[in-house]
C-alpha angles and dihedrals in degrees: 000000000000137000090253090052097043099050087037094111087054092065102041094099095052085046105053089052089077119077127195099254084071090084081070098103082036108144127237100178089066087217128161111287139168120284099245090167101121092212089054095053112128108028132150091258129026115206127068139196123242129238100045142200091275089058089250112155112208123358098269090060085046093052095049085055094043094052093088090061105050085085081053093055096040092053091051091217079162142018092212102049102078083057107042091048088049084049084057109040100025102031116182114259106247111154127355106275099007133106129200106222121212121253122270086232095066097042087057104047094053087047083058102047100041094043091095093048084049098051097049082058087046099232146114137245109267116272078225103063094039102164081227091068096069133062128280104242128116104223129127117255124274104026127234085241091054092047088059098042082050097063085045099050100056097076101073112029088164090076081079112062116115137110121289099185127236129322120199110245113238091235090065102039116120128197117279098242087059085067094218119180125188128178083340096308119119122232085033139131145165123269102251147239081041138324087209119050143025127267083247084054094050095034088072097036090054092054089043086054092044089050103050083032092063089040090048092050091041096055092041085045086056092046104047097042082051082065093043093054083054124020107172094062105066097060133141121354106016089042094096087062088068090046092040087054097049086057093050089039083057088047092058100038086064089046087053086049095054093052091058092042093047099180096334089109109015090054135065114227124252117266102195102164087057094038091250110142125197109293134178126256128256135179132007110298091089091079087201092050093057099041093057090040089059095044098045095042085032102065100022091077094038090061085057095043084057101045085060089052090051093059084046094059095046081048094056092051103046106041112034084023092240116178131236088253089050104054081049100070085064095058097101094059083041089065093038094061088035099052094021101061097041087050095050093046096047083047101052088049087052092057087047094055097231107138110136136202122233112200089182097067102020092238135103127241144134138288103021090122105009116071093190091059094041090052100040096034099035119018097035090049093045103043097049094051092050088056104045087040089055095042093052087035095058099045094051080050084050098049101043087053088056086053093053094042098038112034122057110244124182108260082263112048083045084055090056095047090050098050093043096056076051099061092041081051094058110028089057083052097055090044097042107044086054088046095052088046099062088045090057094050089045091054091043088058084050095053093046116024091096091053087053097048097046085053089052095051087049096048099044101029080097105055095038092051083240127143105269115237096262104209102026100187091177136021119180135159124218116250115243083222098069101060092045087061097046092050085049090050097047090053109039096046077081089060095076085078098070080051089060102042093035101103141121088272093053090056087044093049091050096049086051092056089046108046099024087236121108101196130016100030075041094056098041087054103035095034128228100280 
């Protein structure tokens, strides 16, 4: 606990006078300007630089900081403190982009002579205004050389103009141990529910997401519950479709669950009587984050993993003519690379510390911030996974073709293989255009995530008191749209399964289950084709 968090009760009044439109006449040029902190009146020079040594980013920032210590001051616990705070928090202007730092010695010696005063209150000097922090010299502030820069540097203020990069707003910081990051800043985070778009705007896409949540569980569910009902007929190797449907069931399932929870999870709540506004979460302290964080990224790759699998094992049997006894045999190192790899890559992001917020969907994932998690956990996985599926896809296509054309087959038998290459066909279709969907949204948020966030700095730097982006080449905003079409995408590449499983035989198996009869009660229901 620290001197700002202990006397800030003392300051709430004061802070909630000023309202956030007072930011209005906020500068972005960080040029010399007049000293208006009251504390700071009657010094031996009268214009400061901004931003300061403290990272605030115009005087009224400043001001709000500097209320604790006026008891300090009034009470003259030290000659040396009102100078060294305005020091601090209203340095002179010397040279464009550089700021004189107070002596050691100063620091130390109102830190002496305030430390009773201080512990009678029971708290420490600041982290922030640590005396080791400034140089060892013993001269008085300012000094008689910046006094003089000063009076030289107020003639042309446009020299300065340049960008100074992005400063994290002190709504959105975050304490350090979280271990926050923003736009490449620490103790950072983004504004939540969404930087992007209105509550109207994620209002729909959060129903759009509850309703083909709740298709896409119900067709893995019946898929799923249809293997279940029979468990000998899916075998190899068709048996991954029925893995490759739970994941995606558990994908939607989490999806489902966001849309319940709204920002209740993905979100960190509002902390107005310490400034704090609404930010996303980020890392693993918030347990619910993370759980739906495991199970969504968890079982997301490994619903690509088995879909791959799945090509492996057409492969096998097309190609080498394994049977289904034989690719069986196999099924143990099948569940070691499907399960395995996911595990080890959920894992790994865990220890980074990268899980994300998204306060469009509710849940929690992975490179919705961070690029370098989107490209290396998401686009690399998937990627990889598309490519080798489509090679081995492609030859088992191949081979089964040469079957058909070289080798003589009863009408019948040609009929089944046929129709079999048919429902391959169009099962890997349905799987992979989603899938490459969801690719192609994935590398458009690469491309421009940078140009949106640089828009929303320059639209919001004024009302967060934070440095405007000085040459802005490109501005852009991210299409609702988009996002719409990549959560559809995410959830309805699941759906191929009830193709796959959807037959006569299904609809026989399932009046069966029903009715307890497997033949007549069957063939009244099903029909006889």
């Amino acid at each position: 606990m620290d001197l700002l968090w202990v006397l800030s009760v003392s300051m709430l009044t004061v802070c909630v006078a000023v309202p956030m439109d007072a930011v209005a006449g906020s500068h972005s040029l960080f040029t010399c300007e007049p000293i208006t902190l009251r504390m700071c009146q009657g010094l031996p020079y009268n214009s400061t630089f901004m931003p300061n040594v403290l990272n605030h980013y115009d005087q009224q920032t400043a001001a709000l900081a500097m209320e604790p210590f006026h008891p300090m001051v009034n009470l003259q616990c030290s000659p040396e403190l009102r100078m060294f705070l305005c020091a601090l928090y209203a340095p002179v202007c010397t040279e464009y982009g550089r700021i004189t730092l107070p002596c050691r010695r100063l620091c130390l010696q109102a830190k002496s002579d305030c430390y009773k005063l201080m512990d009678m209150f029971g708290v420490s000097w600041p982290e922030e205004m640590d005396c080791n922090r400034f140089p060892d010299c013993d001269e008085p502030y300012p000094r008689p050389v910046d006094l003089l820069s000063s009076s030289d540097t107020t003639e042309s203020p446009i020299a300065v103009q340049r960008d100074y990069g992005f400063w994290c707003p002190r709504e959105l910081k975050i304490s350090p141990e979280l271990g926050y990051s923003f736009m490449g800043v620490r103790d950072c985070s983004p504004p939540c529910p969404n930087m992007y778009f209105t509550r109207e705007e994620l209002t729909f896409a959060r129903y759009f997401i509850g309703v083909v949540s709740i298709v896409c569980l119900s067709a893995t569910l019946f898929t799923f519950l249809t293997f279940l009902i029979d468990v000998s007929r899916f075998r190899y190797p068709e048996r991954p479709i029925i893995f490759y449907a739970v994941c995606y069931m558990m994908v939607s399932l989490v999806f489902f669950l966001g849309f319940l929870l709204e920002d209740k999870v993905s979100c960190n709540a509002a902390s107005p009587g310490r400034f704090r506004a609404s930010t996303v979460t980020q890392g693993s302290h918030n347990k619910a984050c993370t759980l739906l964080f495991m199970v969504l990224y968890f079982f997301t790759m490994a619903g690509s993993v088995w879909w791959v699998i799945l090509t492996i094992t057409w492969f096998l049997a097309a190609v080498p003519k394994w049977g289904s006894e034989a690719i069986e045999k196999k099924a143990l190192l099948f569940h070691a690379c499907a399960w395995g790899i996911p595990g080890v890559l959920t894992v790994t992001l865990l220890a980074m510390n990268k899980i994300e917020g998204d306060g469009i969907s509710g849940v929690c994932f992975v490179g919705l911030y961070n690029l370098t998690a989107l490209r290396w956990f998401l686009l690399a996985p998937l990627g990889l996974d598309v490519v080798v599926g489509v090679v081995l896809l492609l030859a088992g296509i191949a081979a089964l073709n040469r079957v058909r054309m070289e080798i003589p087959l009863e009408k019948e038998n040609q009929e089944k293989l046929v129709k079999f290459m048919i429902r391959i066909g169009v099962f890997s279709v349905l799987y992979l255009v989603p899938l490459l969907t969801v690719l192609a949204c994935y590398l458009y948020e690469s491309s421009y995530r940078a140009v949106w966030e640089t828009t929303w700095v320059q639209e919001k730097c004024r009302d967060y008191h934070i440095p405007c982006p000085y040459q802005v080449e490109q501005t852009s905003h991210p299409d609702l749209v988009l996002f719409l079409i990549k959560y559809l995408m995410m959830l309805i590449v699941g759906i191929p399964s009830v193709f796959w499983v959807g037959s006569k035989k299904t609809c026989f198996e399932w009046a069966s289950f029903f009715h307890g009869k497997r033949h007549k009660d069957a063939s009244s229901l099903c029909g006889d084709n």
